[in-house]
mmCIF file of the C-alpha atoms, coordinates in Angstrom:
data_MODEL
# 
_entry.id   MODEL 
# 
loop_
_atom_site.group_PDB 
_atom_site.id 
_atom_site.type_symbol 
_atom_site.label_atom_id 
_atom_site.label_alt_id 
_atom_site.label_comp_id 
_atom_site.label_asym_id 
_atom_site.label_entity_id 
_atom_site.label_seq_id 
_atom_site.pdbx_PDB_ins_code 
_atom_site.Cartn_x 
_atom_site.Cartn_y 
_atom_site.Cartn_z 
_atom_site.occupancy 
_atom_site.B_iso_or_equiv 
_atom_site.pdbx_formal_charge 
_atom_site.auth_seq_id 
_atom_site.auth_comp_id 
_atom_site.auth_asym_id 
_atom_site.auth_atom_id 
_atom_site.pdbx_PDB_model_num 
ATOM 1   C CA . UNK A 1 1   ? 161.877 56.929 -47.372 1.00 0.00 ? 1   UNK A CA 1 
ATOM 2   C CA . UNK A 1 2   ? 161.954 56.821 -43.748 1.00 0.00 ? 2   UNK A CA 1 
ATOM 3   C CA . UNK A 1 3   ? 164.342 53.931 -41.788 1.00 0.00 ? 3   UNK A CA 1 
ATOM 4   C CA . UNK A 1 4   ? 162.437 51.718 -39.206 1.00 0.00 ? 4   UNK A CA 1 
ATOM 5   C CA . UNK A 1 5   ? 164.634 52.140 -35.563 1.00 0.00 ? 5   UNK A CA 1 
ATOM 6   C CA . UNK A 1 6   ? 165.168 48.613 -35.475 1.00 0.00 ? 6   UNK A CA 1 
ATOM 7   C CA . UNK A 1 7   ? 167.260 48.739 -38.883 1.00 0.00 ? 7   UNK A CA 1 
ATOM 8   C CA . UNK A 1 8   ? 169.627 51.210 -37.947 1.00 0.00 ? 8   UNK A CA 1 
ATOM 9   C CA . UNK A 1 9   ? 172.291 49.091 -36.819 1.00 0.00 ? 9   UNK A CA 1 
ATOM 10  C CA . UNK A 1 10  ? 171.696 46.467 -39.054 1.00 0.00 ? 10  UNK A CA 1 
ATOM 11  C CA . UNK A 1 11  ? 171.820 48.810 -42.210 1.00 0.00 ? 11  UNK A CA 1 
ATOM 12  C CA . UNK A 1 12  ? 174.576 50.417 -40.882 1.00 0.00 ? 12  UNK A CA 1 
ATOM 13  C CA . UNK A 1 13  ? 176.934 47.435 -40.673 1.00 0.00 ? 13  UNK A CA 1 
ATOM 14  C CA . UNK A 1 14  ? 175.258 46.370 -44.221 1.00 0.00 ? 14  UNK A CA 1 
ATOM 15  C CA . UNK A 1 15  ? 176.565 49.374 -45.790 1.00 0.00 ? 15  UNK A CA 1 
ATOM 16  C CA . UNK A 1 16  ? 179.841 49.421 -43.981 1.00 0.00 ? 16  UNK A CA 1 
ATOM 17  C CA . UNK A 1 17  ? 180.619 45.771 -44.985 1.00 0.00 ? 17  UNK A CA 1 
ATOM 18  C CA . UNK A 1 18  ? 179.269 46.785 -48.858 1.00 0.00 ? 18  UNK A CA 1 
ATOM 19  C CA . UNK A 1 19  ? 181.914 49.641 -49.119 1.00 0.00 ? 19  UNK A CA 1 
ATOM 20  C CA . UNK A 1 20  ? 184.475 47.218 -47.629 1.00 0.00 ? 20  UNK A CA 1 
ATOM 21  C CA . UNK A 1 21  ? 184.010 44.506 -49.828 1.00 0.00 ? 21  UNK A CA 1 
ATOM 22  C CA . UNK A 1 22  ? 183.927 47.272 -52.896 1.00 0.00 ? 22  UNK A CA 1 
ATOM 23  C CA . UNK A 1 23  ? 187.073 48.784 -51.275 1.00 0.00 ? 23  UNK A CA 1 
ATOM 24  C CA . UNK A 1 24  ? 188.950 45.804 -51.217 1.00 0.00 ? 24  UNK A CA 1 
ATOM 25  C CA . UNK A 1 25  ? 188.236 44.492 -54.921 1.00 0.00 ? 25  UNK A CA 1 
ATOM 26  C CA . UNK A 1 26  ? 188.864 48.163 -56.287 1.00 0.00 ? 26  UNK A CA 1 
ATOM 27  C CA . UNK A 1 27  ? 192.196 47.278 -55.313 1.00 0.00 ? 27  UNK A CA 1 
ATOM 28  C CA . UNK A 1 28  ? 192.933 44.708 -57.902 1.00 0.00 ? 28  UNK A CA 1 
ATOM 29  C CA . UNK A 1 29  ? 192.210 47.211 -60.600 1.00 0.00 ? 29  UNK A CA 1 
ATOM 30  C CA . UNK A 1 30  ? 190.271 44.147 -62.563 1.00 0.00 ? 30  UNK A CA 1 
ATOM 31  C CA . UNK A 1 31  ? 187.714 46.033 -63.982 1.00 0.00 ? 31  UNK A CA 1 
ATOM 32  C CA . UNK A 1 32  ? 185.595 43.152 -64.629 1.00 0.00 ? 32  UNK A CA 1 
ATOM 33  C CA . UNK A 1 33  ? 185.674 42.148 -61.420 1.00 0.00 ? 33  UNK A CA 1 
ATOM 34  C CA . UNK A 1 34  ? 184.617 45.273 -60.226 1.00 0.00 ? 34  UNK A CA 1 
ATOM 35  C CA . UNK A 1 35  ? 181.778 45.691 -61.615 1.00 0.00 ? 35  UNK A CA 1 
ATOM 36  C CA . UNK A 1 36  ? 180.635 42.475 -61.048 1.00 0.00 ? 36  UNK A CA 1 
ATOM 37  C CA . UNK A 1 37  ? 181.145 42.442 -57.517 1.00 0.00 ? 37  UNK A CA 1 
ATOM 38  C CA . UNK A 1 38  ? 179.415 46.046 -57.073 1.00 0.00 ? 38  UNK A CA 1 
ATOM 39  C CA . UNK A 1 39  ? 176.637 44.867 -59.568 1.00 0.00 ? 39  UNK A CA 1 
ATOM 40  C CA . UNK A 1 40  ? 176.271 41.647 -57.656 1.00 0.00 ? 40  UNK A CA 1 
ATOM 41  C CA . UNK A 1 41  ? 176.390 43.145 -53.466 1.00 0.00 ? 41  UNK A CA 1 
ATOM 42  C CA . UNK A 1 42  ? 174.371 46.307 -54.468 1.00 0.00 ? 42  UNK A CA 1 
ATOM 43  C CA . UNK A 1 43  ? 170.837 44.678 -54.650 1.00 0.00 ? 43  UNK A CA 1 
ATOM 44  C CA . UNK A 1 44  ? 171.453 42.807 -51.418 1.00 0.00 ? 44  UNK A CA 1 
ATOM 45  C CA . UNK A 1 45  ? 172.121 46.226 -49.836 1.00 0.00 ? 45  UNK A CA 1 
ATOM 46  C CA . UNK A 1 46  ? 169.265 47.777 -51.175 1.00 0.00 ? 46  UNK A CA 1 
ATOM 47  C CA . UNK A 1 47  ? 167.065 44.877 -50.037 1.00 0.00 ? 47  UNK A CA 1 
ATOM 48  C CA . UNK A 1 48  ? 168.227 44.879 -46.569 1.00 0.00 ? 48  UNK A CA 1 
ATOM 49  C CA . UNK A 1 49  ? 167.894 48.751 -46.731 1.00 0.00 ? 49  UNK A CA 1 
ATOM 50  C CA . UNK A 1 50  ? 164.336 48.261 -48.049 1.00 0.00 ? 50  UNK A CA 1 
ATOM 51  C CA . UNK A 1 51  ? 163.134 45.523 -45.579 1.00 0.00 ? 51  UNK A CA 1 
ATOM 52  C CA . UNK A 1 52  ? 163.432 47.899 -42.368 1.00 0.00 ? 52  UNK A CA 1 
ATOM 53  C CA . UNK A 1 53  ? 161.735 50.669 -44.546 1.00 0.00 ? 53  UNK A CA 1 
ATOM 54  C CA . UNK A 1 54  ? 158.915 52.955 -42.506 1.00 0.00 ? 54  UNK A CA 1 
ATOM 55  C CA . UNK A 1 55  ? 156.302 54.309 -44.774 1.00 0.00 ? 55  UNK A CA 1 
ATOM 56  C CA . UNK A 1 56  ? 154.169 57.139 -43.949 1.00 0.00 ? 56  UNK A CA 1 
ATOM 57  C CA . UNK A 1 57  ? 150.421 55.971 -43.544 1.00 0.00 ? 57  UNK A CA 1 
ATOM 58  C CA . UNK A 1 58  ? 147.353 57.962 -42.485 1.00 0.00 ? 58  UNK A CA 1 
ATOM 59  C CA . UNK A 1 59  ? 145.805 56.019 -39.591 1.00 0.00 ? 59  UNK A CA 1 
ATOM 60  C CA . UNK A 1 60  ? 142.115 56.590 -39.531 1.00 0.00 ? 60  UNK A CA 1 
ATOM 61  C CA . UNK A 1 61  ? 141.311 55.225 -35.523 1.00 0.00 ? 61  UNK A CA 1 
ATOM 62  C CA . UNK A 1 62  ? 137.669 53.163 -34.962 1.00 0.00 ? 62  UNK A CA 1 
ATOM 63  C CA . UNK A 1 63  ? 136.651 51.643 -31.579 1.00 0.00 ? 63  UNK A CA 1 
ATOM 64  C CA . UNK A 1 64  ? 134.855 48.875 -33.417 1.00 0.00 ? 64  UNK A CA 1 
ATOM 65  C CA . UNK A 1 65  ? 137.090 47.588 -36.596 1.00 0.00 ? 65  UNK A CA 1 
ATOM 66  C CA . UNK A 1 66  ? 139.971 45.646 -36.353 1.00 0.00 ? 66  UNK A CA 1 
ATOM 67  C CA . UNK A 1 67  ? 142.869 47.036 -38.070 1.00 0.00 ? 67  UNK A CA 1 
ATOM 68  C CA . UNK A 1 68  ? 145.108 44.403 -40.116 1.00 0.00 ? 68  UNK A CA 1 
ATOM 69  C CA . UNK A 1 69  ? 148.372 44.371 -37.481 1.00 0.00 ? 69  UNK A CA 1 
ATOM 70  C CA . UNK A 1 70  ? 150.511 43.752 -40.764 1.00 0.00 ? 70  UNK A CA 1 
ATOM 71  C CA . UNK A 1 71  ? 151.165 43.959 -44.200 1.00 0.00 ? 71  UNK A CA 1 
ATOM 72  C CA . UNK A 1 72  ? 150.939 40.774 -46.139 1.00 0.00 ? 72  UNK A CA 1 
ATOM 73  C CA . UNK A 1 73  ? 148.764 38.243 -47.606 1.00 0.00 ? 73  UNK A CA 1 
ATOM 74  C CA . UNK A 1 74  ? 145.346 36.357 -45.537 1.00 0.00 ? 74  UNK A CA 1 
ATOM 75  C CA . UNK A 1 75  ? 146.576 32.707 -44.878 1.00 0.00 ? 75  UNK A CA 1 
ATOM 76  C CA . UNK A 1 76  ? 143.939 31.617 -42.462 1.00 0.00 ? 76  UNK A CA 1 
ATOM 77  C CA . UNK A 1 77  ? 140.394 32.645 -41.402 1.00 0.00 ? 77  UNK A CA 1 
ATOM 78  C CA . UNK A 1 78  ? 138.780 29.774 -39.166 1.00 0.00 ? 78  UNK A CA 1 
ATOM 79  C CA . UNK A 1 79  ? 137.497 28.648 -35.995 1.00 0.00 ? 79  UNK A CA 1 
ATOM 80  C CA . UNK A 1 80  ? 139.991 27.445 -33.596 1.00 0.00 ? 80  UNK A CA 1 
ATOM 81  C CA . UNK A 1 81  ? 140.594 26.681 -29.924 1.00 0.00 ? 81  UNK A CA 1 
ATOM 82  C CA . UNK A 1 82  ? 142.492 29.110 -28.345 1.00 0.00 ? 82  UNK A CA 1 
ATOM 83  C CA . UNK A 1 83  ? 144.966 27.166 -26.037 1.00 0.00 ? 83  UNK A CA 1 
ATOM 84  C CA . UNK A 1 84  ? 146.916 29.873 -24.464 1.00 0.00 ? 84  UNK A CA 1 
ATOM 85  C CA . UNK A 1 85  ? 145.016 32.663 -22.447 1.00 0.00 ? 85  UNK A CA 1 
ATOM 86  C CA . UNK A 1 86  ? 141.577 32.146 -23.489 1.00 0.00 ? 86  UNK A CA 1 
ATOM 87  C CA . UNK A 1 87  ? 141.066 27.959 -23.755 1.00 0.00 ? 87  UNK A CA 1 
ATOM 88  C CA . UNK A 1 88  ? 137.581 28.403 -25.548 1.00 0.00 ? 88  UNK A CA 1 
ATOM 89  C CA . UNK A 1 89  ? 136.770 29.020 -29.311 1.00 0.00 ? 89  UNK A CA 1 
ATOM 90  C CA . UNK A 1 90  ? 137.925 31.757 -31.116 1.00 0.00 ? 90  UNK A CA 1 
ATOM 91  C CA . UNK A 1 91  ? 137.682 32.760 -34.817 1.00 0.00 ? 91  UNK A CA 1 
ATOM 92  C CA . UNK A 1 92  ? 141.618 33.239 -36.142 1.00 0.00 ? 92  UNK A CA 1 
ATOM 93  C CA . UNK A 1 93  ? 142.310 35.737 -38.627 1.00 0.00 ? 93  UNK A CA 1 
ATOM 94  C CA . UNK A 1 94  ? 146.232 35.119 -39.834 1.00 0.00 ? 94  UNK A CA 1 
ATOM 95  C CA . UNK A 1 95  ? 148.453 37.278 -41.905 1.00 0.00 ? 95  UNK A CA 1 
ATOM 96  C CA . UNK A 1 96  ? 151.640 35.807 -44.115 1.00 0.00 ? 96  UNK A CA 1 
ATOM 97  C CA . UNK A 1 97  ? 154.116 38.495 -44.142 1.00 0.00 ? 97  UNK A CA 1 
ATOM 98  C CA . UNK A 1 98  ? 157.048 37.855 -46.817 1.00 0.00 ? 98  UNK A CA 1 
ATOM 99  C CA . UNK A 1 99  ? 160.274 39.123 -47.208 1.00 0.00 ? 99  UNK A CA 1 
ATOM 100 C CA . UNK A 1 100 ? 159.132 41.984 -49.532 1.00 0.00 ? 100 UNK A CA 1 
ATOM 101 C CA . UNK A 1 101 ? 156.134 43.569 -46.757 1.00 0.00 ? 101 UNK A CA 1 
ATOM 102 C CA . UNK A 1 102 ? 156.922 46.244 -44.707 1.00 0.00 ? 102 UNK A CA 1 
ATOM 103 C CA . UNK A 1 103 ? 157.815 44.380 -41.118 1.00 0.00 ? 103 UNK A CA 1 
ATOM 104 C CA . UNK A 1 104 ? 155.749 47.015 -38.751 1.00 0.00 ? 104 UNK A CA 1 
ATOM 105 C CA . UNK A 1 105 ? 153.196 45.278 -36.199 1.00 0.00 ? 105 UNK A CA 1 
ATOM 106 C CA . UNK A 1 106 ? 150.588 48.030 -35.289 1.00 0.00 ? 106 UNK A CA 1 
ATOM 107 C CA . UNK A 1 107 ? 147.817 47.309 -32.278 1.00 0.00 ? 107 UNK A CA 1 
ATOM 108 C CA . UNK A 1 108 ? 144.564 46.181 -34.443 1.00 0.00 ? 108 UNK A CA 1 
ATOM 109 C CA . UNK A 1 109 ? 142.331 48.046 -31.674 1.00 0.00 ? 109 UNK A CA 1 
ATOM 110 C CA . UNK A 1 110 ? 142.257 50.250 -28.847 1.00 0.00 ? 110 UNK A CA 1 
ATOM 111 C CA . UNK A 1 111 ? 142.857 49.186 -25.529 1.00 0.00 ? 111 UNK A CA 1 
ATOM 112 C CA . UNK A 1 112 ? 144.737 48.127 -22.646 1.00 0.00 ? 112 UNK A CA 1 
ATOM 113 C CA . UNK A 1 113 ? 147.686 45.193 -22.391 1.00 0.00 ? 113 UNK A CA 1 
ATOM 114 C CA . UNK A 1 114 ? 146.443 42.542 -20.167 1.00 0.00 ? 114 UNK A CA 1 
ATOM 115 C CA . UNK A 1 115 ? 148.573 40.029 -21.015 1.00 0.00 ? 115 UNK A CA 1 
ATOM 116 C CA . UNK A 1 116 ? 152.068 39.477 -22.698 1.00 0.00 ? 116 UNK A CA 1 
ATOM 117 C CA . UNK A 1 117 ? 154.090 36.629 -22.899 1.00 0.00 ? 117 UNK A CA 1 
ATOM 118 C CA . UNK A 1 118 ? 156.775 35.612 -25.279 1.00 0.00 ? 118 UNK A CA 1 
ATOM 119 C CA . UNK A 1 119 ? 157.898 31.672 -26.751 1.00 0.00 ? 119 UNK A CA 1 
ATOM 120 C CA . UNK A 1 120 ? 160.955 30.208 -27.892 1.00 0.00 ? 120 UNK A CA 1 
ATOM 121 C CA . UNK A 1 121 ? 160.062 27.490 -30.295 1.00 0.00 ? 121 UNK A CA 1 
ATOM 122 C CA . UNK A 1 122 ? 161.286 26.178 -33.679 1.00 0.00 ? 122 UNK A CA 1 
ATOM 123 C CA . UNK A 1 123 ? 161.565 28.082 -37.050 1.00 0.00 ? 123 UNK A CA 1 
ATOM 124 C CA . UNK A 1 124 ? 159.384 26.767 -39.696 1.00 0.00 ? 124 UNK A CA 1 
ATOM 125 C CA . UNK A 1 125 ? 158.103 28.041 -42.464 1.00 0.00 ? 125 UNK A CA 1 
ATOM 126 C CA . UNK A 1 126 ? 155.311 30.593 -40.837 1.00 0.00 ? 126 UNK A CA 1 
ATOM 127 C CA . UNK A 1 127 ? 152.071 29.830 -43.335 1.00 0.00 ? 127 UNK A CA 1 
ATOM 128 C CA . UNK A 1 128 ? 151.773 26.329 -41.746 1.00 0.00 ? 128 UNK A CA 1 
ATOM 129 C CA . UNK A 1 129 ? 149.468 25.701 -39.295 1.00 0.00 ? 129 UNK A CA 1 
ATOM 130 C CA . UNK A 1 130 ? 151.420 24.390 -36.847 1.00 0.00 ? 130 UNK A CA 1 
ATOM 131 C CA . UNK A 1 131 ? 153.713 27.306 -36.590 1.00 0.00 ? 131 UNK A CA 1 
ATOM 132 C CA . UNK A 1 132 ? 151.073 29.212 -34.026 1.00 0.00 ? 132 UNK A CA 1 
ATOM 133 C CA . UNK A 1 133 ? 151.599 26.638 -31.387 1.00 0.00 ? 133 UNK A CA 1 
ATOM 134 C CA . UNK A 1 134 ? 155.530 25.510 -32.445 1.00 0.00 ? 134 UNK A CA 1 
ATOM 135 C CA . UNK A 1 135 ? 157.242 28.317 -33.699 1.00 0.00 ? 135 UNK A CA 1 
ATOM 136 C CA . UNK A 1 136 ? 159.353 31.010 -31.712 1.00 0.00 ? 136 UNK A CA 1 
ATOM 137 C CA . UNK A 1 137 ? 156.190 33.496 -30.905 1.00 0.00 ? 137 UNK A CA 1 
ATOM 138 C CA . UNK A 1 138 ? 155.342 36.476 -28.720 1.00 0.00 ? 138 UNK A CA 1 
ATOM 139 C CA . UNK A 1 139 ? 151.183 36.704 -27.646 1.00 0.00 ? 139 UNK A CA 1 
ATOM 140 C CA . UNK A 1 140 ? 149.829 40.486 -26.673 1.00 0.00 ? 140 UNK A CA 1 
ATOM 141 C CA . UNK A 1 141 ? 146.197 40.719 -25.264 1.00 0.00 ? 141 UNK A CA 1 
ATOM 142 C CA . UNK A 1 142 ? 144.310 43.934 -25.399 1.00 0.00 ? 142 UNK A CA 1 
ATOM 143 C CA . UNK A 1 143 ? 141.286 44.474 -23.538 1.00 0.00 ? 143 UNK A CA 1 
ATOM 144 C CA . UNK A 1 144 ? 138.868 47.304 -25.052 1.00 0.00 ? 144 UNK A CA 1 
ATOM 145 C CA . UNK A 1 145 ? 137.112 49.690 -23.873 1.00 0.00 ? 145 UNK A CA 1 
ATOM 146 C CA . UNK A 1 146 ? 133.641 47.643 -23.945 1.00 0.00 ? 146 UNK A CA 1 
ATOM 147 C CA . UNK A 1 147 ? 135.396 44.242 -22.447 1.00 0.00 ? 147 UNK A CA 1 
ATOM 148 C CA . UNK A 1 148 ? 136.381 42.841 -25.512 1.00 0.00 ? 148 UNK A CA 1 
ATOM 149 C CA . UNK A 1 149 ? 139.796 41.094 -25.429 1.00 0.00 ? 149 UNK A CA 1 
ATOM 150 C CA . UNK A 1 150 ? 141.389 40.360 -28.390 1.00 0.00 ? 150 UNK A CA 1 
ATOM 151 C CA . UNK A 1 151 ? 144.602 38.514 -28.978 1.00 0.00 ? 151 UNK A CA 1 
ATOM 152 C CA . UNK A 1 152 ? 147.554 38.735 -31.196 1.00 0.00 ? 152 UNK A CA 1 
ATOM 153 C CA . UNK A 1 153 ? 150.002 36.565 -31.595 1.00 0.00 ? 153 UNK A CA 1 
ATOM 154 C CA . UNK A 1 154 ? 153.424 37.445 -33.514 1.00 0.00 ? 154 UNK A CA 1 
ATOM 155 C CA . UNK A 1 155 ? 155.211 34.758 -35.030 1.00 0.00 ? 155 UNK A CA 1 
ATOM 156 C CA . UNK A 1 156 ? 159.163 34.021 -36.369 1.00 0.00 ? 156 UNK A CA 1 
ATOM 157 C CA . UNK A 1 157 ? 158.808 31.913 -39.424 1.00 0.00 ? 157 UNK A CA 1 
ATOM 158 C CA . UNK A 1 158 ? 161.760 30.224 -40.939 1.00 0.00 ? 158 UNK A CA 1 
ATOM 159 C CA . UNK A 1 159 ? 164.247 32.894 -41.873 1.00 0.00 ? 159 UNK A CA 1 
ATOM 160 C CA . UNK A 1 160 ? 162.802 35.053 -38.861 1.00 0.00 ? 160 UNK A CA 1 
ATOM 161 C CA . UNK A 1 161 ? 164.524 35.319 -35.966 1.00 0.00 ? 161 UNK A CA 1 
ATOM 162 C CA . UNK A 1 162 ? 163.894 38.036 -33.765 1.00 0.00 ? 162 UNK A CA 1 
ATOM 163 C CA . UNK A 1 163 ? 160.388 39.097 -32.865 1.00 0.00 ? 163 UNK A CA 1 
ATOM 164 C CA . UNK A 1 164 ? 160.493 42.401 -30.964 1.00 0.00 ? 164 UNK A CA 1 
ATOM 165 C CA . UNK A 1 165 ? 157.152 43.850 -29.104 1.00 0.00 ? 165 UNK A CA 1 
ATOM 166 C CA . UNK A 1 166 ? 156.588 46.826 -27.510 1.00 0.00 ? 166 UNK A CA 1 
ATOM 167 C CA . UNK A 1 167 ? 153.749 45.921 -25.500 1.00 0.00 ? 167 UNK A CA 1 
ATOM 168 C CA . UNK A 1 168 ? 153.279 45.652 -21.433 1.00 0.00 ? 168 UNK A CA 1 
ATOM 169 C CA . UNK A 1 169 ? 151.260 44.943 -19.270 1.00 0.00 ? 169 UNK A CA 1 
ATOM 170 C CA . UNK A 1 170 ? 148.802 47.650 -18.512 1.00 0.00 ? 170 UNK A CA 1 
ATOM 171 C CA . UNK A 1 171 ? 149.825 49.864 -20.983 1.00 0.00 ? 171 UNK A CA 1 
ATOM 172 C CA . UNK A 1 172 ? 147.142 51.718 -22.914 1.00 0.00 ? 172 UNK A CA 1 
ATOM 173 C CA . UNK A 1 173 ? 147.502 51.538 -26.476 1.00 0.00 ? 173 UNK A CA 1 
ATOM 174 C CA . UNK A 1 174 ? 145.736 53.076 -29.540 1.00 0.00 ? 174 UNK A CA 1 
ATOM 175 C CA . UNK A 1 175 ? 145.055 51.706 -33.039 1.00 0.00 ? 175 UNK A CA 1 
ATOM 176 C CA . UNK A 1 176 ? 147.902 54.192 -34.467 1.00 0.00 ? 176 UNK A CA 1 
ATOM 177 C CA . UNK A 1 177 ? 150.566 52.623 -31.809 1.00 0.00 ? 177 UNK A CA 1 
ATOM 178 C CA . UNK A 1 178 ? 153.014 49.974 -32.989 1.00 0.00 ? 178 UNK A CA 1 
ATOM 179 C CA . UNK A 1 179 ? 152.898 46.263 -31.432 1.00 0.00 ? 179 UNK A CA 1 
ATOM 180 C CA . UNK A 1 180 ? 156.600 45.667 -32.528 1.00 0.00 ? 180 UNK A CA 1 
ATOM 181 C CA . UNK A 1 181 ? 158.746 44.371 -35.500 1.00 0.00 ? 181 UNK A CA 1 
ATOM 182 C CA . UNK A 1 182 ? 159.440 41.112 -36.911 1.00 0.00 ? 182 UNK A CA 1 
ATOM 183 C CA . UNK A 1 183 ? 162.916 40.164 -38.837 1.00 0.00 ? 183 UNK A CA 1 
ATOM 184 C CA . UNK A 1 184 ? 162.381 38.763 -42.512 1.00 0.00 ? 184 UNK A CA 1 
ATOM 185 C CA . UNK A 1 185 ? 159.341 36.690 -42.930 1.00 0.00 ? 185 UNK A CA 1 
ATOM 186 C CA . UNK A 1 186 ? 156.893 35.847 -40.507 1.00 0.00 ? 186 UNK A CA 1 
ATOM 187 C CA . UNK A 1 187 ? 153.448 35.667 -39.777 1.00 0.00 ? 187 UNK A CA 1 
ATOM 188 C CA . UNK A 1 188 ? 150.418 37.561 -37.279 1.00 0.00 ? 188 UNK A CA 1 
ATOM 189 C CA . UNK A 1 189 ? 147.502 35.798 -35.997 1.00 0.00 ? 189 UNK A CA 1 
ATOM 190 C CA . UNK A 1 190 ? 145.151 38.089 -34.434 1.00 0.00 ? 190 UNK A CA 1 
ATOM 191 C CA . UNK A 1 191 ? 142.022 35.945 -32.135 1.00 0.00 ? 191 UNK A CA 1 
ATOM 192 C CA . UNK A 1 192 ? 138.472 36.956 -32.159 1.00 0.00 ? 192 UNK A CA 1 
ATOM 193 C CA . UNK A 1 193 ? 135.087 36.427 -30.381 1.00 0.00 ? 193 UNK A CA 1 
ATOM 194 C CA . UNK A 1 194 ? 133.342 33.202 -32.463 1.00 0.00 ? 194 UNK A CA 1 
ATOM 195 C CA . UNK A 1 195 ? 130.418 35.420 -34.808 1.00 0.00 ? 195 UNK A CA 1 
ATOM 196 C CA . UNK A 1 196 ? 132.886 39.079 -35.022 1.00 0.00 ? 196 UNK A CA 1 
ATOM 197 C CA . UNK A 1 197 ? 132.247 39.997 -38.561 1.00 0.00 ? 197 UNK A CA 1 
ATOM 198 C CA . UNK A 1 198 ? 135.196 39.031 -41.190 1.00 0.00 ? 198 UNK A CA 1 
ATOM 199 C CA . UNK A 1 199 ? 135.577 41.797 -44.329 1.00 0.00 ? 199 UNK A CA 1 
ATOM 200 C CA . UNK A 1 200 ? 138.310 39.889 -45.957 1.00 0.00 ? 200 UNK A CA 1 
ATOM 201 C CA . UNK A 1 201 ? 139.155 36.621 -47.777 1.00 0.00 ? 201 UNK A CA 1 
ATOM 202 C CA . UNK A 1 202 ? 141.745 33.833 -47.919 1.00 0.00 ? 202 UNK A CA 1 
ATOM 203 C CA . UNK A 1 203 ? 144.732 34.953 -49.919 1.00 0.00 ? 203 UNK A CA 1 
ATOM 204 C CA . UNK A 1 204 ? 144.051 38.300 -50.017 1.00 0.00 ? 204 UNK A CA 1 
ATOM 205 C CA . UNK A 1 205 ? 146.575 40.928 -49.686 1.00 0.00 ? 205 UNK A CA 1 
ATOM 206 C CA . UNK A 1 206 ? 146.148 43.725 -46.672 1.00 0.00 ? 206 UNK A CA 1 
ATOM 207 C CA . UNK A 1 207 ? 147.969 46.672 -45.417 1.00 0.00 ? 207 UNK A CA 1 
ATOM 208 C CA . UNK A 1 208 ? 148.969 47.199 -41.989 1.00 0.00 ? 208 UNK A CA 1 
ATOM 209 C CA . UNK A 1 209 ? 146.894 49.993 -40.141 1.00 0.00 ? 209 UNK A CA 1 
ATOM 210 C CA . UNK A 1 210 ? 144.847 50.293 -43.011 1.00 0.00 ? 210 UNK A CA 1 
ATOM 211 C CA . UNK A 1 211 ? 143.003 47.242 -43.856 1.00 0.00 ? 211 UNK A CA 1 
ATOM 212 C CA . UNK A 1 212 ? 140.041 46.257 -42.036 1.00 0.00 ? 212 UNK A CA 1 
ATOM 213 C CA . UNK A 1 213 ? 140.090 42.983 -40.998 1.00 0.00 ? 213 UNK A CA 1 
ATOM 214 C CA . UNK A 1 214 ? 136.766 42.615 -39.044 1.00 0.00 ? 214 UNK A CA 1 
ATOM 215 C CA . UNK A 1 215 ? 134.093 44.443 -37.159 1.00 0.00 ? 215 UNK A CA 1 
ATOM 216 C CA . UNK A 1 216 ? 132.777 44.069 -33.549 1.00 0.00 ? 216 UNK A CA 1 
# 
């Protein structure tokens, strides 16, 4: 299993703390104790070591689907007003991304960056509504080949709290390139033209880079 960049630190300090903590109650020769400290601070390493995993995934590029931007679950597919960039009607595709999905944002099409702009804001729980216009966020527009703009919008939910994008302006960027990373629970809302054609449903669960979310 491959480790995300963004994890290396943070898994590094997990695992130095874990053997510290093991280290120090090893020294009270309790054997009890022992094994219910290790038995208790080994699954919290593992998770921590699992959430920045990278799995290996076969991208298969097309200049007309949208790719799902994340793993996780469909929370929301309705038409909204787009208050930000484009200030007109747009149908909203949203992804709920738990603790347990893989935490990779990938571009859902082909394009260039037109626009980037990141928001502080609160930290509530991610699969309300009201977290796309409240919540800590970061919003990437990518302008295709044929015109189409499409925006995505990565959200902190409430145990989130660092959203990390690699997009800027003017940068060209391909279905197989990664938007960024989110830390521990959080959500992606992904803005398209009123009519695009939706292939999935509420509360269904899609891969990121694999899953595709819509049709132009």
């Amino acid at each position: 299993m491959r480790l995300h960049k963004e994890g290396y630190k943070i898994v590094a300090i997990a695992i130095i703390i874990w053997l510290f903590i093991n280290y120090l109650v090893g020294l009270t020769e309790e054997t009890v104790f022992r094994v219910f400290i290790l038995l208790s601070t080994l699954p919290l390493l593992i998770l921590s070591i699992r959430f920045f995993r990278y799995p290996h995934r076969k991208i298969s590029e097309s200049a007309k689907a949208v790719l799902s931007p994340a793993d996780g679950t469909i929370v929301a597919i309705e038409e909204t007003t787009e208050t930000e960039y484009f200030n007109d009607r747009r149908l909203q595709v949203s992804v709920f991304m738990s603790v347990y999905n893989v935490h990779i944002n990938w571009n859902p099409v082909h394009g260039e960056v037109t626009y980037f702009k990141h928001h502080s804001g609160h930290f509530m729980a991610a699969y309300l509504p009201k977290s796309s216009t409240l919540n800590e966020r970061a919003t990437t527009v990518i302008k295709m080949a044929d015109g189409t703009e499409v925006l995505v919008r990565q959200i902190a939910g409430a145990v989130a709290k660092r959203i990390i994008t690699y997009s800027k302006v003017g940068k060209a960027v391909t279905q197989k390139d990664e938007l960024g990373f989110i830390r521990f629970g959080s959500r992606v809302d992904i803005y398209l033209p009123v009519g695009t054609k939706v292939n999935v449903e509420l509360c269904q669960e899609v891969t990121g880079s694999q899953t595709i979310l819509a049709e132009l």
